[in-house]
N, C-alpha and C positions, 0 to 999 in steps of 0.2 A: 453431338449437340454443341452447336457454338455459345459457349457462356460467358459474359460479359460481369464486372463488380461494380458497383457504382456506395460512394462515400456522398454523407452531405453533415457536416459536420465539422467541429474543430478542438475535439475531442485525440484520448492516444491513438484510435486505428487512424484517424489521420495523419501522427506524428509517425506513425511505423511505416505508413506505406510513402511518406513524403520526405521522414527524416527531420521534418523544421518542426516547427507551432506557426498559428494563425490566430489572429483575434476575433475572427469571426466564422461564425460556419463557411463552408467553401467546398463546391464540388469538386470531386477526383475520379478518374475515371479511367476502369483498364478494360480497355476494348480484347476481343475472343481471343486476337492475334497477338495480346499482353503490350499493347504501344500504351502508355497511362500520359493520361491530360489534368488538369486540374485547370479552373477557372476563378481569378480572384477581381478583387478590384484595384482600381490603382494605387490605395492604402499599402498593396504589397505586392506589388506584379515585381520591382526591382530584390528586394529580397528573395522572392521564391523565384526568380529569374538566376539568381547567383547559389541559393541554398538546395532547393525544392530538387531529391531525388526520383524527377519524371522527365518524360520524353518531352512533351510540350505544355507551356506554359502558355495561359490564354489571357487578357484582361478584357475588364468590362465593355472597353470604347472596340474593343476588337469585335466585341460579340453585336452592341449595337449600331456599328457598322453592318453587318453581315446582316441582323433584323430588320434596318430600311425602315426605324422608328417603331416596328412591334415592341411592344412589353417585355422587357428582360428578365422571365420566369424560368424557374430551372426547367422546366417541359423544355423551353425554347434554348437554355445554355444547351441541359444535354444533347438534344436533336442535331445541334449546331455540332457538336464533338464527334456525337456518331458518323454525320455525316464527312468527317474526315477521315474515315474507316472505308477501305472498298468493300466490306460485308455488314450486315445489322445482324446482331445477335439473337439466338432462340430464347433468351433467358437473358435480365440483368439481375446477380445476387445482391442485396443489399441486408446489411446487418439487422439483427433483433432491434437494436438501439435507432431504426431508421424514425426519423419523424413522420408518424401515422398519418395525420394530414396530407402531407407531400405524397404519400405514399399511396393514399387514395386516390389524390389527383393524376398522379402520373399514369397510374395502373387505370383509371377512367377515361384517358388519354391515347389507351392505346397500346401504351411500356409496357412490354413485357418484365414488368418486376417480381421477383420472387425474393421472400426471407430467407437465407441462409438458416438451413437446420442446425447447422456445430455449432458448439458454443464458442466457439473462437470462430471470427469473422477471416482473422488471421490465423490458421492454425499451428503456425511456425513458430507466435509469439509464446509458447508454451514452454519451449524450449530455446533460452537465449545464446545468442553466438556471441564469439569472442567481446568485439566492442562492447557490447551492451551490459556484459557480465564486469568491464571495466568500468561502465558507468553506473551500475549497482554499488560496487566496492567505491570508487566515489562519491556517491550520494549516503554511504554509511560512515565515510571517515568524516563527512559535512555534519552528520547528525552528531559524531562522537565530540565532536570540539563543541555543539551544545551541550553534550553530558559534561563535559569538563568545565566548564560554564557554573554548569547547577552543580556541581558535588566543590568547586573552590568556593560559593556562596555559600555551603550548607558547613561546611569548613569553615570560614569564619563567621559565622552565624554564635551567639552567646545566648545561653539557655535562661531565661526568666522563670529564676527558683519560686516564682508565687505560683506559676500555674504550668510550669514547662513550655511556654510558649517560647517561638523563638527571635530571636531580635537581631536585626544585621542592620546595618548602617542608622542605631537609633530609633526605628521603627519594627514595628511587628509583620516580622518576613510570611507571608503567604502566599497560596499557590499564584494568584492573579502573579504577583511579583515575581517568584522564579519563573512562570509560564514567562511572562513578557522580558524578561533579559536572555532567556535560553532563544527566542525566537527574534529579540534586537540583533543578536549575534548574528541568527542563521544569516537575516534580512542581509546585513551588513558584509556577511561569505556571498550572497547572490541567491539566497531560495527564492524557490516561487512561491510556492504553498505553504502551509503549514498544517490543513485540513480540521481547522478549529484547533489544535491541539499546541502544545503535548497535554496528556495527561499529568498531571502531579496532585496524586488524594493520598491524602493522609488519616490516618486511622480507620475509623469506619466506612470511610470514603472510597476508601483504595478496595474494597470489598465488593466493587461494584465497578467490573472491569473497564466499561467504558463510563465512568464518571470522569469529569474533565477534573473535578476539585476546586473548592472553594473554601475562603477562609486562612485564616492564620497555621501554620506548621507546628506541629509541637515536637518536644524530644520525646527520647522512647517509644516513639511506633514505628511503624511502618509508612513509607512513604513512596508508593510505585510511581516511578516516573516512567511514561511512555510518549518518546518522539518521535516520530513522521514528516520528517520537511521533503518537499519536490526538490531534487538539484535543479540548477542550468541547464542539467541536460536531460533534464526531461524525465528522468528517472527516480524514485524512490526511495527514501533510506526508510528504516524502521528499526525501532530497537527500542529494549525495557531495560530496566534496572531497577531494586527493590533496596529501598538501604533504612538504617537505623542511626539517627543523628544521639546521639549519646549514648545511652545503655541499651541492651538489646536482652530481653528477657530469655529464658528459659524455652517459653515457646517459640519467638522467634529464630532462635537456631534450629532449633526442631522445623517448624515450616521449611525456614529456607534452603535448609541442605535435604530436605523433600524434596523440594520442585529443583534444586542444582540437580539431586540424582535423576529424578526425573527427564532432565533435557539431557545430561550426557546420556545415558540408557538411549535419546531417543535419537542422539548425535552417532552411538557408535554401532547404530542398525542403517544410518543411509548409507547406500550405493544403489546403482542402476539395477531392477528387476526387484528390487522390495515393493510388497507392497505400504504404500502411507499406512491403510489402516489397521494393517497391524505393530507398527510403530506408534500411533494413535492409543491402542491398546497394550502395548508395552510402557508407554508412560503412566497410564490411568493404573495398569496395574503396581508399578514400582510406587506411586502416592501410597497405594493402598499398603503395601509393607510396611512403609515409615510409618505407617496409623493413621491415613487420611483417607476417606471416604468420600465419593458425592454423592448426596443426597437433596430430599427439600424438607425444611422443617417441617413444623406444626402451624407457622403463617404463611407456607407457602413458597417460602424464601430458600431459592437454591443455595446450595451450600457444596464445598470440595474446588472439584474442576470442572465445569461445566461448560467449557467452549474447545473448540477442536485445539491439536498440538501447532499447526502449521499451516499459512496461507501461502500461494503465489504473491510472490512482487515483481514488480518494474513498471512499467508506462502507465500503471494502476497500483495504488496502494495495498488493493487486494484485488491482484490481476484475476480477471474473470479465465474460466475454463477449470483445466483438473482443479480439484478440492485435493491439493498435495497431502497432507497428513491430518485424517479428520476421521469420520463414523464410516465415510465413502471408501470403496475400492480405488487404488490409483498407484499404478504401476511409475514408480520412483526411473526417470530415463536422463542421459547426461545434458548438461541444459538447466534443467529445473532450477528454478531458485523457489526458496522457502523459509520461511520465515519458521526459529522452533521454539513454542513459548508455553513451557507449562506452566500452571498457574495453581494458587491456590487461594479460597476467598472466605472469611466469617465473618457474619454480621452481629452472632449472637455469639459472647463467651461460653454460654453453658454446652455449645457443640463441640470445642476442641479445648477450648480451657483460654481462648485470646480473642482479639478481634482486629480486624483489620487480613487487607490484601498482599500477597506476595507473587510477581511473575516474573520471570526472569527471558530476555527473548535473544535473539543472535539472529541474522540472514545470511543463510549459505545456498552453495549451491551443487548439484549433483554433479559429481565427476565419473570419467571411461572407471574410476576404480573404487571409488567411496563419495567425501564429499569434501568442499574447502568452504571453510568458514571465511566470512566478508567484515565478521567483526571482528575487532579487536581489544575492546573494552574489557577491562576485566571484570571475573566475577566474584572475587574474592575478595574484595576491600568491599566491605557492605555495610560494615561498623564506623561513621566517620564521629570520631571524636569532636 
């Protein structure tokens, strides 16, 4: 069976199979006998003329030439591409993510379009090659210079003995505030994204893993900060860190050298042919030694570890396919990148005796032998004075 791909979009499976970005959706197309075209407008024919990893490069005035003033419908780009093919395909695969509309009309049309069953459209993006894994360890050292950002503001940050709040340059430092100088920064290095984020909740806040945070910072709590900026290149950093700006109670070492054993335990089980889920289950169990439990209370309200050890990163913040280290099966292969981030979260004291969130994250990736960590951050300065 002759089978054909076809992309409409400007999304990462376009940036993987073309290597650039586009600002706007844009066809791509790999004909049965692998020749791949893409069709843009003249907003970027010169760009993907000199960038765009494909065989031929088409622009608009190309295709309405060649129409004789028809309507410029993707029915009529692709038909136009095919027909540069000496065979038509039995089959064109297009992703889950395909726009259902188009997909209607094409497939009414005539196309022989079918959805791609795998979850990867790419299934090679699973597993990153050389370059890519340098652009991962790039987009993490991008994120680490925002950490160093927020932990010199929280360093000179002075504690307001009326209420513990905290005060840095004369005003009452809050999350809005370190969120927007950790991400003036990234801006300023070249991010593209920031994907709403970072996170930075404090106290009760930080309890509540994807809470963005709001409000003034106080001392002695906890304060999870989690950052995700897009580099330049396309690629993702991710990384947490849990700190305590003045004093750090009793419980708080308790939590946090939980969840530190936690992630080494679940650092020093990767190599190729592990399964994720039972690394997944080697962390939930080592909580549960230190004396942490997940449960849900009496309103309802989770409590422990309740979200998986580890996601996929790269051309997606949480690259879609394997569920690398989670409830799921998933055979750990060299490639992988994963993100390892146990966690621990209370909303009510009377469950552990504290309140407030602690997660600690790293992105590393699966080696021929074990695994190489892409972070570098440390995890041991967690108390900043």
């Amino acid at each position: 069976m002759k089978i054909a791909r076809l992309l409409y979009e400007n999304g990462p499976d376009w940036r993987y199979a073309t290597g650039v970005a586009i600002s706007d959706p844009a066809l791509w197309y790999r004909s049965a006998n692998g020749v791949t075209h893409i069709v843009v407008s003249e907003l970027e024919i010169t760009l993907m003329r000199k960038q765009a990893k494909v065989d031929k490069v088409h622009a608009f005035g190309e295709m309405r030439a060649a129409l004789k003033g028809s309507l410029l419908t993707l029915e009529a780009m692709l038909r136009y591409v095919m027909g540069q093919e000496k065979s038509a395909p039995d089959v064109i695969e297009v992703p889950a993510s395909f726009p259902a509309g188009l997909f209607g009309k094409l497939t009414a049309a005539g196309l022989p379009l079918k959805v791609a069953e795998r979850a990867l459209f790419f299934e090679e993006r699973a597993c990153k090659t050389a370059d890519e894994i340098k652009k991962l360890k790039a987009a993490q050292a991008l994120n680490e210079q925002a950490f160093g950002r927020a932990f010199g503001i929280l360093s000179a940050a002075k504690i307001r003995k009326a209420d513990n709040v905290l005060m840095w340059q004369g005003a009452v430092l809050t999350s809005e505030i370190l969120r927007g100088e950790m991400n003036g920064l990234l801006a300023r290095l070249g991010a593209e994204e920031f994907h709403h984020g970072p996170v930075v909740a404090c106290g009760a806040q930080g309890a509540m893993p994807h809470a963005r945070g709001t409000g003034p910072l106080k001392a002695h709590e906890f304060i999870v900060i989690d950052c995700f900026p897009k580099h330049p290149n396309g690629y993702w950093g991710d990384l947490t860190r849990t700190v305590v700006k003045g004093k750090a109670s009793a419980w708080h070492g308790k939590v946090y050298n939980a969840v530190l054993a936690a992630q080494s335990t679940a650092l020093k089980m990767l190599k190729p042919g592990v399964n994720g889920k039972d690394v997944n289950m080697a962390v939930f169990a080592e909580l549960e030694r230190h004396g942490f439990t997940t449960g849900v209370d009496g309103k309802g309200t989770p409590y422990g570890m309740f979200h998986g050890t580890g996601h996929g990163v790269g051309l997606e913040l949480h690259d879609p396919g394997p569920r690398t280290i989670s409830i799921v099966d998933c055979t750990l292969k060299p490639g992988m990148v994963t993100s390892v981030e146990p966690g621990l979260y209370y909303s009510d004291k009377r469950t552990t005796g504290g309140v407030g969130g602690c997660r600690i994250e790293d992105v590393v990736v699966i080696t021929e032998t074990g695994y190489k960590n892409l972070t570098t951050l440390s995890k041991r300065d967690w108390v900043i004075k």
